[in-house]
C-alpha positions in Angstrom: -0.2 9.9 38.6 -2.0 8.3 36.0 -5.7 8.5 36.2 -7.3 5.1 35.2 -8.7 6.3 31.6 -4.7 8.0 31.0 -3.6 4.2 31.9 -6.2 2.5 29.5 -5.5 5.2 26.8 -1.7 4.8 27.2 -2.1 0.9 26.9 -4.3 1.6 23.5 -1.6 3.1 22.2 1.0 1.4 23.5 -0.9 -1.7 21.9 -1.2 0.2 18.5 2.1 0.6 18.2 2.7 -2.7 18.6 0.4 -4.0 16.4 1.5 -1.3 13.6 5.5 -1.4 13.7 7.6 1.3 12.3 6.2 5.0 12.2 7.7 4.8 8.5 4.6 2.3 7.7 2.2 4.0 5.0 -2.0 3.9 5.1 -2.2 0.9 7.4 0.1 -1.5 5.5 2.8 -3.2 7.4 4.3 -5.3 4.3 3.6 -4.1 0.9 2.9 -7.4 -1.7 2.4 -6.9 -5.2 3.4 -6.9 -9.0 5.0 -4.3 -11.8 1.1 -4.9 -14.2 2.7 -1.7 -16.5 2.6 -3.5 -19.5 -1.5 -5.0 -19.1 -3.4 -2.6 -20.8 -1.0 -2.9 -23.8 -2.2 -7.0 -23.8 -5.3 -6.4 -23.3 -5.4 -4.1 -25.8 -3.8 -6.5 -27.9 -6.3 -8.6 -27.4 -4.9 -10.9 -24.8 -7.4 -12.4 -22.0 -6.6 -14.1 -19.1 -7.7 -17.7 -17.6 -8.1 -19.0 -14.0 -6.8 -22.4 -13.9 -7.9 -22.7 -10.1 -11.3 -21.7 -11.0 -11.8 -24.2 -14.2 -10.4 -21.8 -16.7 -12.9 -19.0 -16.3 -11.8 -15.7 -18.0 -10.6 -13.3 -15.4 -8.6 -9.7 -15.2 -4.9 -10.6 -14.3 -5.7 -8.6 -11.1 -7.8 -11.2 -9.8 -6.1 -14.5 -10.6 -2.5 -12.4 -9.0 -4.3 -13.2 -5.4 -2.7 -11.7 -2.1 -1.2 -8.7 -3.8 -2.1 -5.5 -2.3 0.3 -3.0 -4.5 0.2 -2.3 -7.9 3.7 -1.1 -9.5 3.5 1.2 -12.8 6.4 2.7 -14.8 6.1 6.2 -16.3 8.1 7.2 -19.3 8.3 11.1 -19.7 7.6 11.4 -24.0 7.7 8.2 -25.2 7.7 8.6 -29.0 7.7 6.1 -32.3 9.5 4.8 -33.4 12.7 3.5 -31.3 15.5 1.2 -32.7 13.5 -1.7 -31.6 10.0 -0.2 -33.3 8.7 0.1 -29.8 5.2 1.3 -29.3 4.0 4.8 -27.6 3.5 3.7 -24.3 3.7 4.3 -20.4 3.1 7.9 -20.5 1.1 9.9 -18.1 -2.2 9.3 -20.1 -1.6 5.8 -20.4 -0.4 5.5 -16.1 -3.0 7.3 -15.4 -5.3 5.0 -17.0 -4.4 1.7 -15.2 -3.5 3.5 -11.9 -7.6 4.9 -11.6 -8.4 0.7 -12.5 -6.2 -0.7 -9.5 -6.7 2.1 -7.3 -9.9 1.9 -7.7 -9.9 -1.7 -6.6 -8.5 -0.4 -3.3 -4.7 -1.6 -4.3 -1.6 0.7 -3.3 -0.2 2.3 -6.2 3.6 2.4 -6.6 4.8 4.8 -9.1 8.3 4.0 -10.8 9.6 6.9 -12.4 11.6 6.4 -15.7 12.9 9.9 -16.0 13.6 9.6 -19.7 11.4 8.5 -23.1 11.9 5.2 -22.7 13.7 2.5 -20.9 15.9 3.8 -17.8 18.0 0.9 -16.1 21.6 0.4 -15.5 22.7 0.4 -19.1 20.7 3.3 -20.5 19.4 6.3 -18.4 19.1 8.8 -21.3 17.8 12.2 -19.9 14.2 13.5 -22.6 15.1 14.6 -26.0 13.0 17.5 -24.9 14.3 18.6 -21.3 17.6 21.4 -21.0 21.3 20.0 -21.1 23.0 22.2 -18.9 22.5 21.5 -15.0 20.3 24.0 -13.1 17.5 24.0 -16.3 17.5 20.5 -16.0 16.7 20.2 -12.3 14.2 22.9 -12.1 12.5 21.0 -15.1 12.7 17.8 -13.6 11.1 19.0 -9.8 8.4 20.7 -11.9 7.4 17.4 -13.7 7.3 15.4 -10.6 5.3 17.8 -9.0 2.9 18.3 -12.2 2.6 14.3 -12.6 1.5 13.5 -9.3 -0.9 16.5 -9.3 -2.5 15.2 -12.2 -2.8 11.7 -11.0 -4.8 12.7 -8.0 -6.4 15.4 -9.7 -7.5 11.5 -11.7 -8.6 10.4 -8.1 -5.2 8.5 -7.3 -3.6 8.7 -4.1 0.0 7.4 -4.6 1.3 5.6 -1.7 4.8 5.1 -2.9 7.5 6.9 -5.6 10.5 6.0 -6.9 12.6 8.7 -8.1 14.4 6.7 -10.6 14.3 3.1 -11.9 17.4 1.1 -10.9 19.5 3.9 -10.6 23.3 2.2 -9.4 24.6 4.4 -12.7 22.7 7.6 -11.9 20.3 9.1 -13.9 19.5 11.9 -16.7 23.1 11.1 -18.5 25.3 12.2 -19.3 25.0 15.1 -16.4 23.7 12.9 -13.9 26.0 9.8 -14.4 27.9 8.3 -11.3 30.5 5.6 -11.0 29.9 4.1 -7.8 33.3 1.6 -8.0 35.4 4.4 -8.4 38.7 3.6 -6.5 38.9 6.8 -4.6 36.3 7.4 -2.0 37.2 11.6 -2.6 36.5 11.2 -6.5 33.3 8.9 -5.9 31.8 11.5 -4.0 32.7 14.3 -6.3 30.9 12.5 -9.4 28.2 12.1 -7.4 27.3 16.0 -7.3 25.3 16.3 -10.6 23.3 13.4 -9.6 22.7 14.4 -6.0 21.9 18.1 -7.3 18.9 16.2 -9.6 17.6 13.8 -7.2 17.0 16.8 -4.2 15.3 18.9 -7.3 13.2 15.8 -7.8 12.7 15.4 -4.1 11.8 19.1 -4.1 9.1 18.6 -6.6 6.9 15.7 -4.0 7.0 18.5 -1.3 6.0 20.5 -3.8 2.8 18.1 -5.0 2.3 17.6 -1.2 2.2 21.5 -0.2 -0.5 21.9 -3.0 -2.4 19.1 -1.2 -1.8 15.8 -2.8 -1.8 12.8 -0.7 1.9 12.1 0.7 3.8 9.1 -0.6 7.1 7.5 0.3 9.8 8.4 -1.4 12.2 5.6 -2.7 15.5 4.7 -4.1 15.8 2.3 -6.1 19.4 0.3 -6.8 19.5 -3.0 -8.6 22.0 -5.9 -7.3 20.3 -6.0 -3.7 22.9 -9.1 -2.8 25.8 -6.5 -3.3 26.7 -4.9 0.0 29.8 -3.3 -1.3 27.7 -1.3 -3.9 25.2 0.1 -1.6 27.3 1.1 1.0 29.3 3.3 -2.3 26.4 4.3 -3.6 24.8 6.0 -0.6 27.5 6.8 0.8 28.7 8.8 -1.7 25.3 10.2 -2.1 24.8 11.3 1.6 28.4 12.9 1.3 27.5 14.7 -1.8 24.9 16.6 0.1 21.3 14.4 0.0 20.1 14.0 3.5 18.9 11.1 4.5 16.2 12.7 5.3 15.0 13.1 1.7 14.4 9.2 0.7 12.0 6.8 2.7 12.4 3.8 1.6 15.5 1.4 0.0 14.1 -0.2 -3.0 16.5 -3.4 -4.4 16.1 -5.8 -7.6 17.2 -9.1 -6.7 17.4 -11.0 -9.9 18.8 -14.6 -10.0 20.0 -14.7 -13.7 23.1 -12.3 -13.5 25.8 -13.4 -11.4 25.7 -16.4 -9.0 26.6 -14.2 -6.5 22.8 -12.6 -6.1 22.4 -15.5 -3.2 19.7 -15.1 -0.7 22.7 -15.5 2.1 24.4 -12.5 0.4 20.5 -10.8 -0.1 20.1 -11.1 3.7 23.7 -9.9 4.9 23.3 -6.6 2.6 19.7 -6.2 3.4 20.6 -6.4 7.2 23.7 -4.0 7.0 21.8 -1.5 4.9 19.0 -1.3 7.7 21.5 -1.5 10.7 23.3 1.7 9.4 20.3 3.6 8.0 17.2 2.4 9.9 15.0 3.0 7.0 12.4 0.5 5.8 13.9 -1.8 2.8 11.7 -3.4 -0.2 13.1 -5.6 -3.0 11.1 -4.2 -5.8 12.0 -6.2 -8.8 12.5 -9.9 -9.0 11.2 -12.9 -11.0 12.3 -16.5 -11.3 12.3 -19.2 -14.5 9.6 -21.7 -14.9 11.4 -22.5 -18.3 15.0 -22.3 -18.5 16.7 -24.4 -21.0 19.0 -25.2 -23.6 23.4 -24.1 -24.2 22.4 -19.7 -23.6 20.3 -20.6 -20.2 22.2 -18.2 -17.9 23.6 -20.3 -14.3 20.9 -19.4 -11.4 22.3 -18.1 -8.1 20.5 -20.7 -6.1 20.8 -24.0 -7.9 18.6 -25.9 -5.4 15.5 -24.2 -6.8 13.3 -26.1 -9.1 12.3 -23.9 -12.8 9.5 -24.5 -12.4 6.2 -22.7 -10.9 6.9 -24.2 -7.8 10.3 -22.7 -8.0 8.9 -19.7 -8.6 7.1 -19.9 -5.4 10.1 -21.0 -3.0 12.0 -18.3 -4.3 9.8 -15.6 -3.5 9.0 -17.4 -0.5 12.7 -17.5 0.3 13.3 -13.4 -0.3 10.5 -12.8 2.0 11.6 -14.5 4.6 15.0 -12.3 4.1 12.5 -9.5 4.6 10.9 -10.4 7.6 14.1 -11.7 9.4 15.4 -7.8 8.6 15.8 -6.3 12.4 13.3 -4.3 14.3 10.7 -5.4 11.0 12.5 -2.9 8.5 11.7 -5.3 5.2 8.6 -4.3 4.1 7.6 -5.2 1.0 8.7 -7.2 -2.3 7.2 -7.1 -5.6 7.4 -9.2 -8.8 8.2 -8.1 -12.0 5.6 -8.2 -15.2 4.2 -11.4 -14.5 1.6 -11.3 -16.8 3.4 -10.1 -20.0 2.4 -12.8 -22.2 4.6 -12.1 -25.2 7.5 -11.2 -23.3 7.9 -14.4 -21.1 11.6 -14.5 -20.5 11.1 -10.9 -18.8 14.6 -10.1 -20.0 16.6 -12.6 -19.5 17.9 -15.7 -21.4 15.4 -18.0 -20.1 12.4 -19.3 -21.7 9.5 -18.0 -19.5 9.7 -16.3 -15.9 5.7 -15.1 -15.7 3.1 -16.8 -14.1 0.9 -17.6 -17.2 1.3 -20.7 -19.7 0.2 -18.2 -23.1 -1.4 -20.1 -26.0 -1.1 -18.8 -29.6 -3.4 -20.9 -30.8 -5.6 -18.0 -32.4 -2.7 -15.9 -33.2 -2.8 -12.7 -33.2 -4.9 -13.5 -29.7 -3.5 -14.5 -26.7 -4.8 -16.7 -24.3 -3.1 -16.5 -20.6 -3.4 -20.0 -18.3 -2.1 -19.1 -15.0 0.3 -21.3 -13.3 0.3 -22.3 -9.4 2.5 -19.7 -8.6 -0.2 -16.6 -9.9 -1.1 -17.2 -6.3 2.8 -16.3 -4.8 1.6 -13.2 -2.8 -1.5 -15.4 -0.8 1.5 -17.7 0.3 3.6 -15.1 1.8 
């Protein structure tokens, strides 16, 4: 039998338990809330500054007018070199990560690190392996675990604990191309699987390379995967199946990580968000975060794209609803398995349409006035994550 003090430190626990949910839960947060801030140093820099409209315009870092975030989300690029096609700038590389990650950490925020394993952009259109990493297969992986490992060594050798990493950034296509490309509509569940070999070969190597950071003592993160198209069941349940059957464990990702973007396809519903989100967690019990989404406060004129929920207002308050809406999808997941939801690049002041064919999806009203400064007004909706 229990002895009183065994009954009141079973209830503690018990009652912690509770109160904490799933053991999958990471330094004390139960729902992670935040914003991708990758490209702020390169405003700032530019000379960009940032005004509080709630707080009569006074001049503020972006960090503090985004209220109610806890997580910051930063890309890394492996060598990013000048120029591109597009003239792009030298950006996003360790150094410059490392920079902004000791800034917000500092601040006490959760750092999410979103690898880009190439030099430059890595979505669904374009996952271009380093100029500078081996072509052939087994090279390639042993290269890849030993720059995961190296990169998150050197960020907390900066003082950074990372609480999350994603092993790739929107990776439905695979990653490293052309060895690690996968076709994840392919007809034939039997050929599916068998293009997915190179790419589960790469991710376990990169998997590899956190246990690796973790056995030489850095601070251990969750480990994500990260799929665009959240609303589109029948492409998860390919895509990991096919991974799982091509020999990665589920054991060797924590977290599902989804975009959810309204612009590209009216079929990216919140009623087709919630039966995917609900089917993914029912089958694989693993905590689920959509990662990437934003929505128009401009969106005008004969190219603005058709939005998946027409009953939203562009608008900042539409903004708000919607990410008011996904969160709700999040916290109606079963047995509390959604866990955090992140916007993308709110504050990128010269990029307002955020990639798609609207006029302006971030959360500031810029002003060019003093071209080539920036001024940044926030809108209502720089206050999202205090609403949800």
């Amino acid at each position: 039998m229990f002895s009183e003090i065994g009954i009141a430190l079973w209830s503690a626990l018990l009652a912690t338990s509770l109160a904490t949910g799933p053991s999958s839960y990471q330094d004390g947060v139960s729902f992670y809330k935040g914003f991708d801030l990758s490209s702020l140093n390169i405003q700032e820099d530019g000379g960009a500054i940032y005004k509080d409209t709630s707080k009569n315009n006074a001049t503020r870092p972006a960090e503090a007018i985004l209220e109610g975030m806890n997580t910051v989300r930063l890309r890394l690029w492996v060598h990013p070199v000048v120029p591109f096609d597009d003239g792009y700038y030298e950006t996003y590389n360790l150094q410059y990560v490392t920079t902004l990650a000791k800034r917000f950490h500092s601040q006490g925020y959760h750092i999410y690190l979103d690898y880009h394993f190439s030099d430059y952009w890595a979505d669904p259109q374009k996952q271009y392996q380093p100029k500078e990493w081996p072509t052939t297969l087994k090279p390639l992986a042993k290269t890849l675990r030993n720059y995961v490992s190296r990169t998150m060594k050197s960020l907390s050798d900066a003082g950074v604990d990372l609480s999350i990493v994603s092993l790739g950034n929107e990776i439905r296509d695979g990653m490293l191309w052309p060895l690690g490309r996968v076709y994840p509509f392919t007809e034939s569940e039997a050929e599916r699987v068998a293009n997915f070999s190179n790419l589960a070969t790469l991710y376990s190597a990169a998997r590899k390379g956190v246990d690796d950071a973790v056995s030489a003592g850095v601070h251990k993160p969750l480990v994500m995967i990260h799929i665009d198209n959240g609303y589109n069941l029948t492409l998860q349940e390919n895509w990991f199946g096919a991974l799982t059957s091509a020999g990665v464990a589920t054991s060797e990702w924590d977290i599902f990580g989804f975009s959810m973007y309204p612009f590209y396809g009216t079929d990216a519903t919140l009623k087709n968000l919630k039966t995917t989100l609900n089917a993914i967690a029912g089958r694989y019990k693993k905590p689920i975060h959509v990662v990437e989404t934003d929505w128009p406060n401009q969106c005008s004129g004969p190219d603005a794209p058709e939005l998946s929920e027409p009953s939203i207002p562009v608008s900042a308050k539409g903004q708000i609803e919607w990410v008011q809406d996904i969160a709700k999808v999040l916290k109606q997941v079963p047995n509390g398995l959604g866990q955090g939801l992140n916007y993308w690049e709110p504050a990128w002041l010269n990029l307002t349409s955020l990639g798609s064919a609207c006029q302006s999806a971030i959360l500031f009203t810029p002003d060019w006035s003093e071209f080539p400064k920036v001024t940044g007004y926030s809108l209502p909706s720089a206050k999202m994550m205090a609403l949800i």
